[in-house]
N, C-alpha and C positions, 0 to 999 in steps of 0.2 A: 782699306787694307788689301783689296784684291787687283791695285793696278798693277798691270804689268804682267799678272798671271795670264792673261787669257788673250789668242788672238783674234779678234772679233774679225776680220778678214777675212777666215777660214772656217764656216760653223756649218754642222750637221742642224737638220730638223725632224722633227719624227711628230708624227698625230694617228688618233684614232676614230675613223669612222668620219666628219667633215674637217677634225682635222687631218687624215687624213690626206681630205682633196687640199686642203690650203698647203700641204708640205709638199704635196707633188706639186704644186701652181709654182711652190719658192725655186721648184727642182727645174722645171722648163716645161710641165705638160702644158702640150695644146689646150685650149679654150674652145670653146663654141662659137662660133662668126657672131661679131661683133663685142668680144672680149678682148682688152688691151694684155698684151703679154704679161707675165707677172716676173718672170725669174729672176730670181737673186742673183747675181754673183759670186756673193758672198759666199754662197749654201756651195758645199761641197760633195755634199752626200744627202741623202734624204731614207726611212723608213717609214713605210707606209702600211698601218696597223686596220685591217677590216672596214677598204675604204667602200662608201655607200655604194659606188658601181657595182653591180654586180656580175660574175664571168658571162658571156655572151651579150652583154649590154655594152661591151668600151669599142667606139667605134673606129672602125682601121685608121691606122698611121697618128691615133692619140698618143703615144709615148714617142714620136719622130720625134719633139722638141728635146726631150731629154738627151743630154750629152753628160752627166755624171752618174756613182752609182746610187741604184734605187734597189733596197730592202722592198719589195710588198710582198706582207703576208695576212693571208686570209683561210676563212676556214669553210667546211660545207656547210654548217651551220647559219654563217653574217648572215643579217636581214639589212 
């Protein structure tokens, strides 16, 4: 009843806490040396909800992969 609704060629992702990291992986973040690229093409946007990183631990030019837009939001509180 739902073909046709929906363009699966064009999809947002959103996770919280590792998923989170799996929706920025779909978004284009870098990996750690020795991880295969992940990103989606599909994914067009991505929100990223209290990901396990925490502020001072993401290490420089980790978001250079990313070329669409990225929601992250986190609070003082995440652990």
């Amino acid at each position: 009843p739902c073909a046709g609704l929906f363009d699966l060629s064009r999809v947002g992702v959103c996770g919280h806490s590792f998923g989170a990291e799996t929706a920025l992986t779909l978004a284009g973040l870098h990996r750690p040396s020795g991880f295969e690229p992940s990103a989606d093409p599909r994914v067009r946007a991505a929100i990223a909800y209290s990901n396990r990183v925490q502020a001072g631990e993401v290490p420089l030019g980790l978001a250079d992969g990313l070329d669409r837009p990225v929601l992250y939001l986190t609070g003082t509180e995440d652990h």
